[in-house]
Wavefront OBJ file of the C-alpha trace (Angstrom):
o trace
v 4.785 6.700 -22.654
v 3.234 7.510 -19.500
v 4.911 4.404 -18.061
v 7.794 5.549 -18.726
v 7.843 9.348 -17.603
v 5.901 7.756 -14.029
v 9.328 5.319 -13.617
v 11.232 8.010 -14.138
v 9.866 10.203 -11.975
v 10.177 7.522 -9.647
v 13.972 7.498 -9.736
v 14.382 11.444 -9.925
v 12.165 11.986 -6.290
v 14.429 8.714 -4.818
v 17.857 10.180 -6.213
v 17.054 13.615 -4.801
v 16.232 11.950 -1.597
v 19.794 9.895 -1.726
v 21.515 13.257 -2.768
v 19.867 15.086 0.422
v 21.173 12.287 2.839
v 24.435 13.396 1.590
v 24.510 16.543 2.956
v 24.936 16.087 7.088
v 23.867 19.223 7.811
v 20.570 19.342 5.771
v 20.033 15.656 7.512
v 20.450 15.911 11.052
v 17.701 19.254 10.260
v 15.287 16.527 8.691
v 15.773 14.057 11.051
v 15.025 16.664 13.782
v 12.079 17.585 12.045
v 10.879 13.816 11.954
v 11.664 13.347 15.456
v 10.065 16.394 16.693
v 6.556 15.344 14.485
v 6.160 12.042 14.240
v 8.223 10.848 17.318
v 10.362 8.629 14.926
v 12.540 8.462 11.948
v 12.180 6.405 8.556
v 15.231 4.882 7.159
v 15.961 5.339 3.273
v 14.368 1.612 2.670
v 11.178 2.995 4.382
v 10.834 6.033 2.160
v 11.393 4.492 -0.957
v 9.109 1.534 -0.169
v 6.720 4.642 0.431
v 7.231 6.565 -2.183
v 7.231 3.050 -4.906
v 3.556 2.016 -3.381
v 2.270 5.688 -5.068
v 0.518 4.543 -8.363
v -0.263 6.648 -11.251
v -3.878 6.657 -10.417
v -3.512 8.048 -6.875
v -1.230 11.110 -8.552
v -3.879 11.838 -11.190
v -6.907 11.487 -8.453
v -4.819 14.202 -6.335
v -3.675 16.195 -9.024
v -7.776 16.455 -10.050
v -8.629 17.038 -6.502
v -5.874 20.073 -5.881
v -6.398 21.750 -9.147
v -10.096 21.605 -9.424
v -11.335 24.865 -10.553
v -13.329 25.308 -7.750
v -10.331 24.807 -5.423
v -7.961 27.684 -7.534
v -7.715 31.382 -6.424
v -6.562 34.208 -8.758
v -4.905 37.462 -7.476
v -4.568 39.996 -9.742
v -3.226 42.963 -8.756
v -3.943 46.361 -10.881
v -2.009 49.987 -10.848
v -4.053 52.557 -9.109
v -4.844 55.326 -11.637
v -3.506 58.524 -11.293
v -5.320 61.472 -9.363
l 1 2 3 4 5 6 7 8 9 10 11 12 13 14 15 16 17 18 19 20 21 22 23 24 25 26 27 28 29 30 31 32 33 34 35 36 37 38 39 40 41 42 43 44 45 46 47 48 49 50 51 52 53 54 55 56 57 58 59 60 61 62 63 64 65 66 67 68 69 70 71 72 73 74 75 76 77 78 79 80 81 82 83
């Protein structure tokens, strides 16, 4: 089952990516972006060879790490009583 959901996630994060190249405007913005911090731009075939070398471990070790409860802040906000 877990297979499954992780290959499909897979192909949802690499169709949005498709579906964004699509749109020139949005592009040439991302591409600017790239060029502006990294100095260079990666191709579609770069980004999906990225994004298909991410195993299910390495999601679940930084899913652990950013939602540790010592790493999780609560803001609670309360009405002021009345005078």
């Amino acid at each position: 089952m877990v297979f499954v959901t992780f290959s499909l996630l897979y192909l949802r994060v690499l169709g949005q990516i498709a579906l964004a190249q699509e749109h020139r405007g949005g592009l040439m913005l991302s591409i600017g972006k790239s060029l502006l911090h990294f100095d260079r731009v990666d191709s579609f075939e770069e980004i999906q060879a990225e994004i298909e070398g991410i195993t299910a471990t390495e999601i679940q070790q930084t899913a652990q790490r950013v939602f540790a409860p010592e790493n999780i802040n609560t803001l609670a906000y309360f009405p002021e009583k009345e005078k």
